[in-house]
N, C-alpha and C positions, 0 to 999 in steps of 0.2 A: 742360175741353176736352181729347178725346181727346189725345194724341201720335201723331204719323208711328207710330210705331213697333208702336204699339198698334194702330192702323189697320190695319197690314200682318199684325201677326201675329194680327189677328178677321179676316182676309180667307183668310188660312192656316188659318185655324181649319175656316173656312167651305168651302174648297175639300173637307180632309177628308171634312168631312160630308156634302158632297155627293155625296162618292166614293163613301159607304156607304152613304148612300139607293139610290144606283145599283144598286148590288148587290142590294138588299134587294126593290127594285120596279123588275122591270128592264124592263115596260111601256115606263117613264120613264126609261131609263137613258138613251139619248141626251141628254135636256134637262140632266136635273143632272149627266152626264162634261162639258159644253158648258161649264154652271155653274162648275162644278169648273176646268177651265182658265183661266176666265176669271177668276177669284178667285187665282190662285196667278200670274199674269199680271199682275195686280194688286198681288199684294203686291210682287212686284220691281221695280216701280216704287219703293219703299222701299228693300227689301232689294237694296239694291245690293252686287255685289261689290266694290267701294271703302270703302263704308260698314259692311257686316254680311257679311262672308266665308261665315262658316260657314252663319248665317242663309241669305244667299243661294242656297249650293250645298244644303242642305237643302231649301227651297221647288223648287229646280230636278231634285230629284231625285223630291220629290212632281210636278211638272208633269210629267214624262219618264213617270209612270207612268199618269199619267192621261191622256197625248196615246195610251199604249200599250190604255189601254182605251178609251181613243173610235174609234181604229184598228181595234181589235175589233168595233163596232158600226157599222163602217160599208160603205159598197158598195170594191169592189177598188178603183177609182179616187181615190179619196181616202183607203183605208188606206194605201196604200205611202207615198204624203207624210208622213201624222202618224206612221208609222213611223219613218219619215227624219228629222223634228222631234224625235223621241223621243232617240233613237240622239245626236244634235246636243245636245241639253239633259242628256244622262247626262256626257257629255263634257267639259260645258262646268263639271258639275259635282266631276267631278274633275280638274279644274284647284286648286279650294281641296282636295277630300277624297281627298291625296295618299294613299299606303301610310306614305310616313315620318312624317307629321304626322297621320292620323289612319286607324293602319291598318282600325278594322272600318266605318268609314263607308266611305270606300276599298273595301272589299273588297261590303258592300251593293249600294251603287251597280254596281261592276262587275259583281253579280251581274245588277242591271236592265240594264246594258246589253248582256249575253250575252243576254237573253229577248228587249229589242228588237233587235239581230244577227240571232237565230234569225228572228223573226218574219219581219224585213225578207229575210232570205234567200229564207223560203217564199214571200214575195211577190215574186221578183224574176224577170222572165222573159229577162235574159240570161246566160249562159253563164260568164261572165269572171265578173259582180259576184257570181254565186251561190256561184262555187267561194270567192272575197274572203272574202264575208260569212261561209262556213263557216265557213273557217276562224280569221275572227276569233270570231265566237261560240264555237269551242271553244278557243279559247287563254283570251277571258275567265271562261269557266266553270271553266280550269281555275287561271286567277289566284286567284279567288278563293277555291278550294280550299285555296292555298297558306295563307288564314287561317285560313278559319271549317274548318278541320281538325277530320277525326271526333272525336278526343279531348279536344281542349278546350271544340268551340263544336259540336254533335252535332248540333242543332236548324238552326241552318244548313246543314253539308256536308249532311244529308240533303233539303233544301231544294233544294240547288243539284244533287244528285243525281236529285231527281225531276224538273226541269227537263228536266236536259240529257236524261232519259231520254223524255222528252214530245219536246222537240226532235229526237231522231234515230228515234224513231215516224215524225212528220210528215215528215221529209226523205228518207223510202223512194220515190218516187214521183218523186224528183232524182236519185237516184242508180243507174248504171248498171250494168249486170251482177248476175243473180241472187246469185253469190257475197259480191259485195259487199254487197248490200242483207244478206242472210243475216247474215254478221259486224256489218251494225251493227241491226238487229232483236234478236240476242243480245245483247248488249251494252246496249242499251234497257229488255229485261226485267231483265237482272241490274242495272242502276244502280235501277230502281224499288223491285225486292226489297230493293235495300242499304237506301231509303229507308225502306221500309216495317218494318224491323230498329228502328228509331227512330222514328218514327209511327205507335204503336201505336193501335188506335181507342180504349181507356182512358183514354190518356196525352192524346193528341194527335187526340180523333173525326173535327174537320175535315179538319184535314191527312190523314191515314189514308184518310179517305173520298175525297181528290182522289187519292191517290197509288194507289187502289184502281180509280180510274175510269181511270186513265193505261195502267196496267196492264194493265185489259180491251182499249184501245188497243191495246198492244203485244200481247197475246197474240192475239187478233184479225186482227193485220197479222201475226202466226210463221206462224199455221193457214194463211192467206192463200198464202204464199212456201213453206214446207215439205211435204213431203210426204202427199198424201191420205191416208197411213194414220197422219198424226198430227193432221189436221188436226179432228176430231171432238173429242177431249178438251180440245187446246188452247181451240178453242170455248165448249166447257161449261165449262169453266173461267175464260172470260175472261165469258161469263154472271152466271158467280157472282159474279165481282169487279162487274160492275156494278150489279148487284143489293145486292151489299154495301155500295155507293157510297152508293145511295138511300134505304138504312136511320138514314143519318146524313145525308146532304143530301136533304132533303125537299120535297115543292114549297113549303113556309110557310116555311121555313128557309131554305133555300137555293136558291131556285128556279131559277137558271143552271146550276147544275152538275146540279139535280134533269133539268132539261131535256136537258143534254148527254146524262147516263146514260139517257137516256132515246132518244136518238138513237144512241148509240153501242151500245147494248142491242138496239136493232132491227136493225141492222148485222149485231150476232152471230147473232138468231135467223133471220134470213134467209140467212143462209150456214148455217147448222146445218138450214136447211130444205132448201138446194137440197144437201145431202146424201142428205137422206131420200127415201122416197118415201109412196103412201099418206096413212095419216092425220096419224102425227106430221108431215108435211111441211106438210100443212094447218096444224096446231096451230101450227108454230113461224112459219108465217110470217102467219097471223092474231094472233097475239101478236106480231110485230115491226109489223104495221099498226098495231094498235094503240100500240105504243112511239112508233110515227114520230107519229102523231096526241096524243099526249099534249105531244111534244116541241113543235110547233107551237103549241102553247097558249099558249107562254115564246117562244118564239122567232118572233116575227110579222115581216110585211114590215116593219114598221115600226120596230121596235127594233134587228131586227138582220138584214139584208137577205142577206147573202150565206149569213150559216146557214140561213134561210129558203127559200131556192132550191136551198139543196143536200138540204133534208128534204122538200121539195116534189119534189123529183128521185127519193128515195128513196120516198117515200111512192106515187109514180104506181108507180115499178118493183115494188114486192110487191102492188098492186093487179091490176096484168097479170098478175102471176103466178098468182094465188089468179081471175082469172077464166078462165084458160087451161087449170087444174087444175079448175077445178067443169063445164069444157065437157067435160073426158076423162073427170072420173067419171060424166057425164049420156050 
């Protein structure tokens, strides 16, 4: 007869796995993140924090990740909750995985709770909690800096550096004043580059291939905010980085992130189109319909609703474009 304990940690087990089917067949990711919760929910039914400390705050650090990617997959209305659950569960996790008693668990965790911070920022539509939430996401991103330090632990700070530089990409569109957006835009590129110093695609393909596709992001969002006469190369170059993305995350491999680069790809060549005129403007923006229609193939109403509406968004706006352009050249 099993043990309690045994129980909880095949129910831990289970949760994992489900984490990574998720990933894998993200059709299905909803049921098995749902899975996933509910199994790690379960073990702490065992793993009590009276009974197994570390056990507990462990499983509750796996649960905070996986409320954060169901959060991910779901409509605005019900992410900002499992964000809020997330952010609640990281916490309650460093209660046992203090800095003095266990500084690099300590410093994990708080790196997960800077990503649920960030998230729940982007998700929050008032004024007061957004500027809060900022700035606690950038105090814990920068806590845990204070471990996983470039020189000892490389593989982390560059982890937490490509974060934060994902994070202040996506919080351009909060933040007021050209200027300011400007200064934290630069700052976004440069913390990615620092990542990409240490994630080389050799070393580290995955990792390198995400922090490639952040990158396109950011330089994407420079060309956006800076000046028209720079805004062409940044472009082409933030192209290339997605493109580069996809060479290592493929749709058999990786198909989430293959999808993203794929959505973030059409992005660039639709702004690299409404540069141009003529024919390249054709070419780039018939190559970003098609990016956006690849994207949809991963990203369905069903799996993942609110990317779904925003590449359905895109995908009508270079439609119009490309019929408005075939009416002037007829």
């Amino acid at each position: 007869m099993r043990s309690p304990q045994t129980w909880a940690a095949l129910q831990y087990d289970s949760g994992k796995a489900s984490v990574e089917i998720a990933r894998l067949q993200p059709q299905e990711g909803v049921r098995f993140i749902k899975e996933a919760v509910k199994a790690f929910r379960v073990s702490l039914e065992v793993r009590t924090r009276a009974a197994l400390p570390q056990d507990w705050a462990m499983t509750q650090n796996e649960l905070g990740k996986a409320l954060s990617d169901l959060a991910d997959r779901s409509d605005p209305s019900a992410a900002g909750l499992l964000e809020r659950e997330a952010v609640e569960v990281y916490r309650a996790a460093l209660q046992v995985r203090t800095r003095k008693a266990l500084p690099l668990e300590w410093a994990k965790t708080t790196g997960n709770l800077a990503n649920a911070l960030a998230a729940l920022c982007l998700r929050s539509d008032k004024d007061e909690e957004l500027e809060l939430l900022m700035k606690q996401a950038g105090e814990a991103y920068e806590s845990a800096t204070e471990v996983f330090t470039f020189e000892e632990y490389p593989q982390e700070w560059a982890a937490i550096q490509g974060n934060m530089g994902k994070f202040f990409v996506e919080l351009i569109p909060f933040i007021d004043g050209e200027g300011a957006q400007t200064t934290v835009i630069e700052t976004a590129v440069e913390a990615l580059q620092e990542a990409l110093k240490v994630f080389t695609r050799q070393a580290q393909p995955r990792r390198w291939a995400i922090m490639q596709l952040n990158l396109g992001n950011a330089l994407s969002t420079q060309a956006r905010l800076g000046e028209k006469a720079e805004a062409k190369p940044l472009l082409a170059e933030a192209e290339q980085a997605f493109r580069a993305a996809m060479e290592v995350c493929t749709r058999e491999a990786q198909p989430l992130e293959w999808a993203a680069a794929q959505y973030n790809l059409a992005g660039a060549l639709k702004s690299l189109g409404d540069l141009e005129t003529g024919e390249p403007q054709q070419e780039h923006w018939q190559a970003a319909e098609q990016a956006y229609k690849q994207a949809l193939e991963i990203y369905t109403l069903e799996s993942h609703p609110g990317n779904y509406q925003q590449m359905e968004k895109g995908l009508q706006s270079i439609q119009e474009r490309l019929q408005k352009s075939t009416k002037g050249l007829n």
